[in-house]
N, C-alpha and C positions, 0 to 999 in steps of 0.2 A: 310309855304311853298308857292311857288307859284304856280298862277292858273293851269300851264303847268304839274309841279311834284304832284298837286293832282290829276288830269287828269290821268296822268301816276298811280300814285299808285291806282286808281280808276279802270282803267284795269286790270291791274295788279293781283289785288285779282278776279276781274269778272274771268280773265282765270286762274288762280290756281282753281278757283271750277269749273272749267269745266274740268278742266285734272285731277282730282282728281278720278270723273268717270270712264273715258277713261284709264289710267295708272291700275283700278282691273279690267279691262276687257281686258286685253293683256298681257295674262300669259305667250307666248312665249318670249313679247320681254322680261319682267322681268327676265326669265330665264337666256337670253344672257346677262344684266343688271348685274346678281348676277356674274356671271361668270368676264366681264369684270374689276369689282371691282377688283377681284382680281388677274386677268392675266394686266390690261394695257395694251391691243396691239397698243393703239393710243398717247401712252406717248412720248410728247416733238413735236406730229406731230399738224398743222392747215388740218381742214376738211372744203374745201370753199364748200357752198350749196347752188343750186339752186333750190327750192321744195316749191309746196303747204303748207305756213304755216297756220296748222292748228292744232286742240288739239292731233291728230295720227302724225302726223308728229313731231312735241314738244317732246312726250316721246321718239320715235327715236331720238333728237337730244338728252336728257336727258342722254341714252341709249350710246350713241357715247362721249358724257362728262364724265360720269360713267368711260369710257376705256381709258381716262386720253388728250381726244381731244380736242384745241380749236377751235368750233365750231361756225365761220362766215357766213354770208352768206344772202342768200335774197330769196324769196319766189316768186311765179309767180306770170304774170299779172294779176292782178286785183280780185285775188282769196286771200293774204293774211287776214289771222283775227287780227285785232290790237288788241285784250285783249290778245292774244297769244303771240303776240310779246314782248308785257308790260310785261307778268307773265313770257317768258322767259332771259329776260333781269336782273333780278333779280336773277336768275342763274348764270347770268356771259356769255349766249348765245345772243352773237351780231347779229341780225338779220336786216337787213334794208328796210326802206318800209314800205309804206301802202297800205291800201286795194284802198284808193283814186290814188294812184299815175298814173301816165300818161302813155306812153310807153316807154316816152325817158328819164323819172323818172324811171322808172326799168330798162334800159339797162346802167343808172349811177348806181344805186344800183349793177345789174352786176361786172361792173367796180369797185366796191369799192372793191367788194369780190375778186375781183381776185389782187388788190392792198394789201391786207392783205398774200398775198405771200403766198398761202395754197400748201399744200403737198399733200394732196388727195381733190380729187371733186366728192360729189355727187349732181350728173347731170338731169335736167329734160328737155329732150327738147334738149339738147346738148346746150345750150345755153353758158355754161363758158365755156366747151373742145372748141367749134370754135370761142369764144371771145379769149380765149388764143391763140390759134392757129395765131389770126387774129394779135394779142402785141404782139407776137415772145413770149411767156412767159412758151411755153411748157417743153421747155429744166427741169425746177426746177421740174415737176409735178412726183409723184415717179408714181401714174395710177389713177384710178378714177371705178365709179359704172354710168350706166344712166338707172332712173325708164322706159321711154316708149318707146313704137315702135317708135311713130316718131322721139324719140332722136338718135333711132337705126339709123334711116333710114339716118339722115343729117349724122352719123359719117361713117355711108359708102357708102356715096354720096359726099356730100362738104366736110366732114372733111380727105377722101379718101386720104393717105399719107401723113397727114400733123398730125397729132396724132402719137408720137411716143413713147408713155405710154400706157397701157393696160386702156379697159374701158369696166367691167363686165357688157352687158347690162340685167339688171334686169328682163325686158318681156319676153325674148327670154327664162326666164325658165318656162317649161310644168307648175309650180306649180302658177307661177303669173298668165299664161293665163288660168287655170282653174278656179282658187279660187277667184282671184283681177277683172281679165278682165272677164271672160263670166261672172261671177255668182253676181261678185259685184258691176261692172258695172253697167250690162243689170237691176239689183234690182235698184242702184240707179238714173240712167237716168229714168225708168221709175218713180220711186215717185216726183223724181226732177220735172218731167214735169206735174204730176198730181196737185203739189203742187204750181208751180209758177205760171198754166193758169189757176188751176180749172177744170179741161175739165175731163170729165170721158175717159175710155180706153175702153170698152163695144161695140161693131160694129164700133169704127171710125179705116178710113183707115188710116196705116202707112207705110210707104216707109222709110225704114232702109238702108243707103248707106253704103256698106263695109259689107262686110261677115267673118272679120275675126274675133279673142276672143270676144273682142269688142260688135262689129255686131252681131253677134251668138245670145250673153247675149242678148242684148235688140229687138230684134226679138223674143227670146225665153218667156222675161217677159211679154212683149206686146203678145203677144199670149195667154199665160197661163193666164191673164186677160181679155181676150177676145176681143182682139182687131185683124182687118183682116190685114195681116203683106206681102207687097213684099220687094224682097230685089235686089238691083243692087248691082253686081261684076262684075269689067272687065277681072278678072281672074278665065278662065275655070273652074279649077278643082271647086276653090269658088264657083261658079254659080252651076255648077252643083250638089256639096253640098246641098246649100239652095233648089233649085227644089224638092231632092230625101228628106230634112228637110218636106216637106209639105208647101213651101210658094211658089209666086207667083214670080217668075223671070224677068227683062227688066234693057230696057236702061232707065237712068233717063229719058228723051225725052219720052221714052211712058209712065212712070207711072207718071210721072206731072202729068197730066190733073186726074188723077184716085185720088192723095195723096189728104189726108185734112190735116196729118202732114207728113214733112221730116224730116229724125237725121239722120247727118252723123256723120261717125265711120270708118274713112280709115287713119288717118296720112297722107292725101296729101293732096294737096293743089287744091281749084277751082274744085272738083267733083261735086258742084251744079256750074254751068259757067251761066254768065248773058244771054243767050239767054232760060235758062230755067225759066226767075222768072214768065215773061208775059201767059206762058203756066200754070201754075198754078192754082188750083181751086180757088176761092175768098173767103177768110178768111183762108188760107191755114196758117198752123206755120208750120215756120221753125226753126228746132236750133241742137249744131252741139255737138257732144261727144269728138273727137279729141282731140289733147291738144292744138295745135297751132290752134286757129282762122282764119283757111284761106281755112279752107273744103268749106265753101258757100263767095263764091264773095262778102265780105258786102260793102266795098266801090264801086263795079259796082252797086249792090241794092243801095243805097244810092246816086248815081250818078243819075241814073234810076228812083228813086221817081219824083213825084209831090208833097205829102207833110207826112208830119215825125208826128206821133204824139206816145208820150208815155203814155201807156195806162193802163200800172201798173208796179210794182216793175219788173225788169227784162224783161219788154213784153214793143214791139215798133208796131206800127200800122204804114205797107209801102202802102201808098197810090200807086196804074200805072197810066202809061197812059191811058191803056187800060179801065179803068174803074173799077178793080176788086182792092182787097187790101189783104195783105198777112200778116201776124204776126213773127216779126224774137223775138227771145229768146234770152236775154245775150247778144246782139252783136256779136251774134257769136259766143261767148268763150264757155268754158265746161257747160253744161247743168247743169250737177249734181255736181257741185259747186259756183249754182248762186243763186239768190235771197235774200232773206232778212235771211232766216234761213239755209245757205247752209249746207249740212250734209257729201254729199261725198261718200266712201265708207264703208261697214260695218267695225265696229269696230275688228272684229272678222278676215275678209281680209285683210285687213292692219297690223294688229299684225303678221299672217303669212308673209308679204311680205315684213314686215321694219326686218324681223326677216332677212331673206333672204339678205335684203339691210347689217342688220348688219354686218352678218357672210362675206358677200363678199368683204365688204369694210376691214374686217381685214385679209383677204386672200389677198385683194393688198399690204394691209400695212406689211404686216411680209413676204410675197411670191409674191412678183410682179414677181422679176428676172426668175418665171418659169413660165410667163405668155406672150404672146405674145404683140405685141404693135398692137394697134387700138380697136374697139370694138370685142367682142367674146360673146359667150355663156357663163352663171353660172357652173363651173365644175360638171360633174355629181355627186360628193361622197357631195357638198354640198343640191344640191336638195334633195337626197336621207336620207340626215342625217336628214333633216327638215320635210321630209315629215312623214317620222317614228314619230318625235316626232309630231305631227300633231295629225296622227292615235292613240298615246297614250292617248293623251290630251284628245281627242275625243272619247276615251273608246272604239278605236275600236283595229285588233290585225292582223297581215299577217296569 
């Protein structure tokens, strides 16, 4: 064999023993698994993916194969795991990409997925529904699923009338933002950051941008470890939440100078803006939860330096002008999928929420025509169906 197809088969087995774990620890999705085998709801259909590939996301597409899907598609920036891609390849799951690739190496990978002419998309980030939208390619789509808020937000924003397929957005159900966003989240931002600076959570200050599921989680785990937590939201009801939560409320502009760390966690864009880097305490780390990298201004930071130096695995050292230097995390990108050992979310919230992805995406495929075109909420009788079995699993009972 050649050096490239040992290479390959050399991943390949790395991530079969890593999904090996992961697959007896997400009894939900096996359930939908066992069941698909034998209903088919994806028979004869392409599922183009845009998604975090990693070992949870792998048995979800496993999961979607099982229901007779061929399952394309590409993983986000800079977050794919090549032994994943290798072990699902060997499945017959064409995934494209690597963890190295660039930006305008994943928005080709984009384009290839949606060149594979798929029938349903599941979406992170909206990034294929307004890729297609952008190729005229929507007309073929029967509808689609998108995991986060910010995918929410671009598909009723930019993607506003130009989406003529339904697109179940996955967040907007209670059960994601309980289990996945507060609780899995805020667990794994905060180990994420323990793990990639070293830095204990014990008296140091944090400044949590965005108060919503998000925001919540990682204000609530930074706390519950002891660290002194304010939070900015530009939305009333928000702010006024966090206040009556017990934490310390402001505009980013007053608590700079207080933060030693900032996380943002809002789905938009530039909530840290370049006139707040220089106000910042010296040594201050920043890094952002979000999905899309454009919560903290990196290219205004990066314009803004005097000198760049990388200072460990995933940590950059910004030199200012002003004399002080700041620590940015990942480039920006997701916290708690960077580093050398990225982990993600708990095994346990992701088996509930691909369970959720599962069921919706076959609610498009067999029931679109009773479903609205653009993005919507997860039908109540599905959350509800999930969440019972949830409670069972869990040994607990209404």
């Amino acid at each position: 064999m050649s050096e490239t197809t040992n290479e390959q088969a050399r991943l390949a087995e790395e991530g079969e023993a890593r999904l090996g774990w992961i697959r007896s620890r997400m009894r939900l999705l096996r359930e939908v698994r066992d069941r698909f085998e034998q209903t088919r709801p994806f028979e004869g259909k392409t599922i183009g993916v845009g998604l975090h590939t990693e070992p949870k996301t792998a048995v979800l597409f496993e999961t979607l194969a099982a229901g007779g899907a061929t399952v394309v598609g590409t993983g986000n920036h800079g977050s794919t795991q090549d032994d994943i891609v290798a072990a699902l390849a060997t499945k017959g799951i064409t995934i494209f990409g690597k963890r190295s690739d660039t930006l305008d190496e994943h928005i080709g990978n984009l384009n290839r997925t949606l060149d594979a002419r798929p029938d349903i998309l599941l979406d992170n980030g909206a990034d294929l529904a307004i890729l297609a939208a952008d190729r005229g390619l929507t007309g073929a789509l029967v509808g689609g699923t998108e995991e986060t808020t910010s995918g929410g937000l671009r598909l009723r924003d930019e993607g506003r009338g130009r989406i003529p397929f339904p697109v179940l957005v996955i967040n907007d159900s209670p059960l994601k933002a309980i289990a996945e966003n507060r609780h899995a989240v805020g667990q794994s931002t905060v180990e994420s950051f323990m793990r990639i600076t070293n830095l204990q959570i014990p008296g140091r200050r944090f400044v949590v941008v965005g108060y919503g599921w998000c925001g919540r989680g990682v204000a609530q785990y930074l706390r519950s470890l002891g660290g002194k937590v304010a939070v900015v939201d530009s939305d009333e009801l928000k702010a006024f939440e966090a206040l009556y939560d017990g934490y310390r409320v402001g505009t980013i502009e007053d608590l700079a100078p207080w933060a030693e760390v900032v996380i943002t966690a809002t789905g938009h864009a530039n909530v840290v803006p370049p006139h707040v880097f220089e106000t910042l305490a010296d040594g201050a780390v920043i890094g952002n939860v979000g999905h899309f990298p454009w919560e903290i201004d990196v290219p205004a930071l990066r314009q803004l330096a005097t000198k760049i130096t990388p200072v460990a695995t995933a940590l950059e050292q910004i030199d200012l002008p002003n004399g002080r230097h700041i620590v940015l995390i990942a480039d920006g990108r997701m916290v708690n999928l960077a580093g050398t050992q990225p982990k993600g979310n708990s095994i346990e919230s992701m088996d509930l929420g691909f369970m959720l992805q599962a069921l919706s995406l076959e609610r498009v495929a067999l029931r679109a025509g009773e479903l609205q075109p653009g993005a919507q909420p997860i039908p109540d009788d599905l959350n509800r169906y999930i969440a019972g079995r949830v409670l069972s699993v869990l040994g607990a009972s209404l």
